[in-house]
N, C-alpha and C positions, 0 to 999 in steps of 0.2 A: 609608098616610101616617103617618109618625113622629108623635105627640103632641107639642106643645111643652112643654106643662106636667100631671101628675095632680093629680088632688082631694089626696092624701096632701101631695104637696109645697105645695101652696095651702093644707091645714090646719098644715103644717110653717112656713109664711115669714108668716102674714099678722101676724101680734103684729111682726116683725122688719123687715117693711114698716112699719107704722104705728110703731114706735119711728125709724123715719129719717125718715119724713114730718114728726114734730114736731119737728126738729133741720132739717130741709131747706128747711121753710118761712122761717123767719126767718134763716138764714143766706142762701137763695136771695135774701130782699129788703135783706140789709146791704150783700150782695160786690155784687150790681147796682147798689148807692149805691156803690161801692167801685170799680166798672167805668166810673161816668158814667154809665150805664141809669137806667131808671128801676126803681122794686121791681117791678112788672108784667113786666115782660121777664127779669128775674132768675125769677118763678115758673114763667112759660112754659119757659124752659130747662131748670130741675129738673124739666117736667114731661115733655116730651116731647123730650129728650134722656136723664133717667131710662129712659123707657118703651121708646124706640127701642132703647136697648142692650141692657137685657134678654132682646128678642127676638132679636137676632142678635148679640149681644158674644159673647164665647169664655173670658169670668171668670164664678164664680159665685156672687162677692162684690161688682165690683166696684162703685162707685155714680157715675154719671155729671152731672156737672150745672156750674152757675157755682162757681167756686172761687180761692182769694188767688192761687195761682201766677199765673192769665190777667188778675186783677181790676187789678194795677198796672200792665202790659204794656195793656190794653184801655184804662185812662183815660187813659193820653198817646196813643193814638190817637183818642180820642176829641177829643181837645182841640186834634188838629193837624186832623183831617179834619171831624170831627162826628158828634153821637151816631146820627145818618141810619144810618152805615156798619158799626156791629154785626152787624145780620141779616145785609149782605153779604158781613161778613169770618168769620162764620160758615159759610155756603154755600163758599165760596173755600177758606178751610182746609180747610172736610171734604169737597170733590173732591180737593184734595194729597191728605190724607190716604187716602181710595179709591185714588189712583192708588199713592200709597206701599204700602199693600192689597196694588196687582194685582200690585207687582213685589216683594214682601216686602221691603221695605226696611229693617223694623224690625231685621231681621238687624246692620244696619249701624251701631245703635246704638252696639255696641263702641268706636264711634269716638271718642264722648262720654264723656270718664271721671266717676269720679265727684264728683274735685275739684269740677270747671265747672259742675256740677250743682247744688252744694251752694253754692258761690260765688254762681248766678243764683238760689237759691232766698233766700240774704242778701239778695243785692240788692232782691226782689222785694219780701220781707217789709219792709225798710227804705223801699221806695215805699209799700207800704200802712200803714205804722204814720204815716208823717209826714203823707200826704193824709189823716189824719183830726183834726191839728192845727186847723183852722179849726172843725170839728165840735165839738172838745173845749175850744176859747178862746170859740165863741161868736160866732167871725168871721165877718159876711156881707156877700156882694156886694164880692164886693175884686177886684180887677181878674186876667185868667187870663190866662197866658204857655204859650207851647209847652213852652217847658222847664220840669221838675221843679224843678230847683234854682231856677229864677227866682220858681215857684208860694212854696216852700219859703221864699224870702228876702221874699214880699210879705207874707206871714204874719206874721214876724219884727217886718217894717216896722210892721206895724198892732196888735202887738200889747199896746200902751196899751190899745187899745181892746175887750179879751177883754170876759168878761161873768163875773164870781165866781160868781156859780150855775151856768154849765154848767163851771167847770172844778170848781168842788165835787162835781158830779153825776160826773162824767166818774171825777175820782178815786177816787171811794166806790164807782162799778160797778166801774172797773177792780179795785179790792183784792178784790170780792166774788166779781166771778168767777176771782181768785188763790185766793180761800177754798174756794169751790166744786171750783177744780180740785186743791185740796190735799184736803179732807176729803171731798168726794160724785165722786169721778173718773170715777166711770160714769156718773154724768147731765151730759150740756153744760151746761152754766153757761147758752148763750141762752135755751135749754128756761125755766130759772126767772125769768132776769133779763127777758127781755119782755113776759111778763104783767104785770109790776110796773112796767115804763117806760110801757105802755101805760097802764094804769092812774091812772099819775101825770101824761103829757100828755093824757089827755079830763078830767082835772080840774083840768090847768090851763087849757087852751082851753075849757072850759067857764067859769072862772073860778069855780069850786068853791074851789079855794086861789089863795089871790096868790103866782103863783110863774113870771114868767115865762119859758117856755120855748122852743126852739125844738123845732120836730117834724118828723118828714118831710111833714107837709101843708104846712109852710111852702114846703118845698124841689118838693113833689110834689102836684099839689092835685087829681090823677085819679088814687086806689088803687082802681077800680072794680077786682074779678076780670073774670079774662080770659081763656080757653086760646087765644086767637088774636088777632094784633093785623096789620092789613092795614098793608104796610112796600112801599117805592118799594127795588128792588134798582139799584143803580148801579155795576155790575161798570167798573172802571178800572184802569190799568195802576199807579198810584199805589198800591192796595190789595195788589199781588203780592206785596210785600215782607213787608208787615204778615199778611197769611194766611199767607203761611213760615212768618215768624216763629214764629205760632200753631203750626199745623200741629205745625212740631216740638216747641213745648214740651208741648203736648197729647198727642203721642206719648209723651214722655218720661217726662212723669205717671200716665199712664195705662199703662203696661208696667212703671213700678217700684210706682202701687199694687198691679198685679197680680201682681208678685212677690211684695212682701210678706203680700198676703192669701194668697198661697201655703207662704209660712212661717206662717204662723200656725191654717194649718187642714190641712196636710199632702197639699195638692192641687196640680195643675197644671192651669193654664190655655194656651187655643188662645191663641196669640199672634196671628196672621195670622187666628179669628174678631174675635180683640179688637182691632183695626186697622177693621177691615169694622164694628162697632157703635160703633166710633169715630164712624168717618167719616159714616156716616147719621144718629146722633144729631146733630152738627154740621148736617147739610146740614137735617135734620127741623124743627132747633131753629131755622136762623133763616129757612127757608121760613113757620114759625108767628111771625116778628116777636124772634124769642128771641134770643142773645146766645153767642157760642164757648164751651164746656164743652170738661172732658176729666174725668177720674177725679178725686173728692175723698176721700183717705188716711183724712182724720178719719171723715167718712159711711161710709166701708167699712169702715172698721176696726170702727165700731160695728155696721153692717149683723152684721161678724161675733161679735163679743160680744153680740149680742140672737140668737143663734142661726138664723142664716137659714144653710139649705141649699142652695140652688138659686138663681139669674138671676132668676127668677121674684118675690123677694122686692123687687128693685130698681124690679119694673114696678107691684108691690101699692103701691109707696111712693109712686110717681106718682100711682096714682089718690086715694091719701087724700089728697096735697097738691091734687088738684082739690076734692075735698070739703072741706078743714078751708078752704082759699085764698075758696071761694065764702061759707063761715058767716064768715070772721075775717078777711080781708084787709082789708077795711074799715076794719077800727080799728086797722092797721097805720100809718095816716095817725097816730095819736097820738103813736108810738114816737120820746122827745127824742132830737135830732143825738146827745147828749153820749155817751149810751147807745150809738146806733149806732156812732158812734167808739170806744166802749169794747170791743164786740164786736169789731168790727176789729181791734183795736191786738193782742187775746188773737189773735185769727185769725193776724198778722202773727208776734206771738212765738213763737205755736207752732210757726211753719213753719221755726223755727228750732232745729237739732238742733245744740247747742251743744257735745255729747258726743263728737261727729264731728271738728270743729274743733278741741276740745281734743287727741283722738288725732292728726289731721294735724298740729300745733303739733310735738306730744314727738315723730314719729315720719319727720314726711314735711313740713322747711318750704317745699322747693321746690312741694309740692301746695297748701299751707297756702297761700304766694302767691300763688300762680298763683287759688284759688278766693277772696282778697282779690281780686285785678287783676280776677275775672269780676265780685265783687259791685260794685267802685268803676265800671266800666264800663258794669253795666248801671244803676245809680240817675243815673250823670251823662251819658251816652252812649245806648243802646242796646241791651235783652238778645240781641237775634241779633248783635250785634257781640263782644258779652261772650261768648256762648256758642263761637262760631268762632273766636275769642283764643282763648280756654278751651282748645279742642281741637285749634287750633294748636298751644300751647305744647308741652303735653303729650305730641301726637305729635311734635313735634322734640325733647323731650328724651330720650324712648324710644328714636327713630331714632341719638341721640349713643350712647346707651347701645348700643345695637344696633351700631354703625358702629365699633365696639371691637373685635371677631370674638371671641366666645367660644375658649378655647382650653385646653389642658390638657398637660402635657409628663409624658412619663410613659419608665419603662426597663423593657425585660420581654425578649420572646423571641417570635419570631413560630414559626407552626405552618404547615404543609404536608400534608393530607390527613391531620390527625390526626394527627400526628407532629412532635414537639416539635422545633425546631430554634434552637438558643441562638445567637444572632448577639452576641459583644461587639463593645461600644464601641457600642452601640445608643441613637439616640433617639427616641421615640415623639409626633410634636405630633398630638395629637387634638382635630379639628375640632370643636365644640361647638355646634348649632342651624344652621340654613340658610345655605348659602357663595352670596351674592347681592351687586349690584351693590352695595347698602348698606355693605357689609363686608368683603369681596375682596381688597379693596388694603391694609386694616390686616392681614391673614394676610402677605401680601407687605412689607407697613413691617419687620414682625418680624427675617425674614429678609433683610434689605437692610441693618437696625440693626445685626444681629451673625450671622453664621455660626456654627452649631455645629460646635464642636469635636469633634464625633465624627464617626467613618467610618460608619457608616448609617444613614440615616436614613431613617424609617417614616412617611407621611401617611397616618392613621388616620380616615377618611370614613364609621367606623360610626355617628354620632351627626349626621350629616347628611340632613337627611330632605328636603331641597329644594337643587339647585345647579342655577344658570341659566349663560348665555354667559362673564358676568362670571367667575363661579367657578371654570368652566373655566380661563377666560384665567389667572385666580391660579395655578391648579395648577400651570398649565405652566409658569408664572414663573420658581415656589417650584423646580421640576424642575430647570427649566435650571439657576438659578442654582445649584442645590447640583449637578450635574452639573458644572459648568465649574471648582469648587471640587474634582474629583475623588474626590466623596461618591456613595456607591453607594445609591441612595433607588427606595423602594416604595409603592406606596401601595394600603391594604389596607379592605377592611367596606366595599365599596361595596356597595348594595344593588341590588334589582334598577333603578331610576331610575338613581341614580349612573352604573351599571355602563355603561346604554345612553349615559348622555350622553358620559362620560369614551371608552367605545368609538370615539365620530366624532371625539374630538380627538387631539392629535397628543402626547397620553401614552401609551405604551410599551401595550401590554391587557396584555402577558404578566404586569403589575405592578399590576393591580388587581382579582385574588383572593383573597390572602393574606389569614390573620388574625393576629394577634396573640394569647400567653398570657401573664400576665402571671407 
């Protein structure tokens, strides 16, 4: 029986485990405030969706757990259906995602450019930076709407009524961990900044200082640790939609963290394992009461800056977050709203690669919109709407671009068994990428728009690696019509595909061996 893990790799990851445990804890219990969960089901996630993937994921960086991409996406489900249905849209997405597993479907990714991507990751980050607007005003108990934008404008309404201590609090964390990430960039900012929030709400709920604050015990008044919490599953047809959704963004995060921890450590990762650790951390995570994960960029990224080797590093991380969760969750309850919004807000900004945008802007503005249209659609709309816009658009503009027929005119001399043969008045249209239904008939527009004026003419089918029924139909078109014009036409570089298709149709065979020199 294979070893999962040696002593050598367990003396190589556990320092690089325990540096993600203390970033995994307190980011686990922000983004679950950040999902509508409670901090307790955010830890249970990192713990045992960390660990599940470990064992059987197909990355040896990657780090699995609650994270901003699913955190804005999960609070408007929460707030249409209720917070009940986490565990179950947990379970739900990670069987999709097994069955996307069984039939590799990750392959299909390609479909998803990286505009859409990058557009629903704006959008997402713009949902979590604003839900933490009442966090950081100080606003509580205000009435909740299905819709974002409605949550968005009750906030607005009420906002006489902020509180100047938590927006002073709010902005002095926000600038600090700007400081943080400008001068100490290897330590997380949460690492420093929630000891010291803590610190400041059990002195002020002790009433140590007169400073009143709001905490998460206001909001959450059971931080007991937990690696298990007993959850009512209510599988419904209503949830389908919402586990999709998941599903694929989960997929989507977790296959481009694993690329990039690929770049950055010169390894490759099992895709179709890392689907499979996917999928059972999900089903693991909300069997245990936990909350949808997929891959979080920042945790792996560090995972690999703290030097971890091996999968093995991801599951040591787990276990220290049951250990540090069981000594210190407790006083998790002290950590003020303003803070945790402050976390947030850096959470929301980071996931924003503004570098990307600016290159789409100067290079590609048809991309640039289209990943605007994804982020405006998923903050006021829906991100599986936003994302299938996204990739609608994109593949119909491909398709325009494609539906153009590559082509190339070219004058030379065709050859006969190695034997130069100079044909004047020669013209060569060289077919460029696949002659399919897509594109057929633009080869044929050409020739319908203007007749060449020369006496022969050559269809040069070397640069064609795929032609279907359609393309046939073109040839013979393109044949006839220069045929009836009393042009003497060949068409040459079929390959062996070509050669069999063009063989059944009613083009000439004696006329599709020839090469051309030029």
């Amino acid at each position: 029986m294979k070893k999962i893990f040696s002593i050598k790799q367990l003396q190589e990851n556990w320092k690089s485990g325990l540096t993600v445990s203390l970033i995994s804890l307190p980011l686990a219990v922000t983004l679950a405030v950040a999902s509508h969960a409670t901090p307790v089901q955010g830890v249970i996630t990192a713990i045992w969706a960390g660990l599940t993937s470990s064992f059987f994921g197909g990355s040896h960086y990657n780090v699995i757990g609650p994270t901003g991409a699913l955190s804005g996406l999960l609070a408007s489900y929460v707030i249409v259906h209720g917070p009940h249905v986490l565990p179950t849209l947990a379970i739900m997405s990670g069987i999709m995602i097994f069955a996307a597993y069984l039939f590799t479907l990750e392959k299909y990714l390609v479909f998803v450019p990286s505009s859409t991507i990058h557009g629903f990751v704006l959008g997402v980050a713009c949902i979590i930076i604003f839900n933490q607007l009442n966090f950081a005003l100080g606003l509580m108990h205000l009435p909740v709407h299905e819709s974002f934008i409605q949550n968005v404008a009750e906030t607005f309404k009420h906002i006489s009524n902020s509180s100047l201590i938590s927006v002073i609090l709010f902005v002095c964390s926000v600038s600090i961990l700007f400081g943080l990430t400008k001068f100490i960039a290897h330590i997380p900012g949460a690492i420093i900044i929630s000891p010291f929030g803590i610190l400041l709400g059990y002195l002020s709920s002790h009433h140590i200082i007169s400073l009143p604050i709001a905490t998460l015990e206001t909001k959450f008044a059971n931080l007991h640790p937990h690696i298990f919490i007993p959850s009512t599953f209510l599988f419904s047809v209503k949830l389908i939609i919402p586990a999709l959704t998941i599903s694929i963004i989960a997929i989507l995060e977790t296959m481009i963290s694993a690329r990039i921890a690929d770049g950055m450590t010169k390894t490759k990762h099992n895709k179709n394992r890392e689907m499979l650790g996917l999928s059972l951390a999900n089903i693991v995570s909300g069997c245990a009461g936990g909350i949808p994960a997929t891959a979080a960029l920042a945790r792996t990224t560090l995972n690999i800056k703290s030097h971890a080797t091996h999968k093995i590093s991801a599951g040591i991380s787990s276990l220290f977050i049951i250990l540090i969760s069981m000594a210190f969750l407790g006083y998790f309850k002290y950590m003020p709203l303003p803070i945790v919004a402050a976390i947030l807000t850096i959470v929301g900004l980071n996931m924003i690669e503004i570098h990307h945008f600016k290159r789409m802007f100067k290079t590609d503005l048809i991309n640039f919109g289209t990943a605007m249209l994804v982020a405006t659609v998923t903050v006021l709309e829906d991100p599986i709407i936003g994302i299938l816009l996204g990739a609608t658009i994109s593949m119909l503009i491909f398709m325009k671009k494609l539906s153009t027929g590559q082509y190339e005119l070219k004058h030379g001399a065709v050859s006969s068994n190695k034997q130069p043969q100079v044909l004047p008045d020669t013209l060569i249209y060289a077919i460029k990428g696949e002659l399919a239904y897509i594109n057929a008939q633009s080869h044929v527009a050409r020739f319908e728009k203007e007749i060449p004026e020369h006496k022969n003419v050559i269809l040069d089918l070397r640069a064609v690696p795929f032609i279907d029924h359609d393309g046939i139909q073109a040839c013979e078109e393109i044949v006839d019509m220069l045929q009836r014009e009393k042009k003497s036409v060949r068409i040459i570089g079929a390959h062996a595909l070509t050669s069999k298709i063009t063989s059944e149709s009613r083009i000439p065979h004696e006329i599709t061996s020839h090469h051309y020199a030029e």
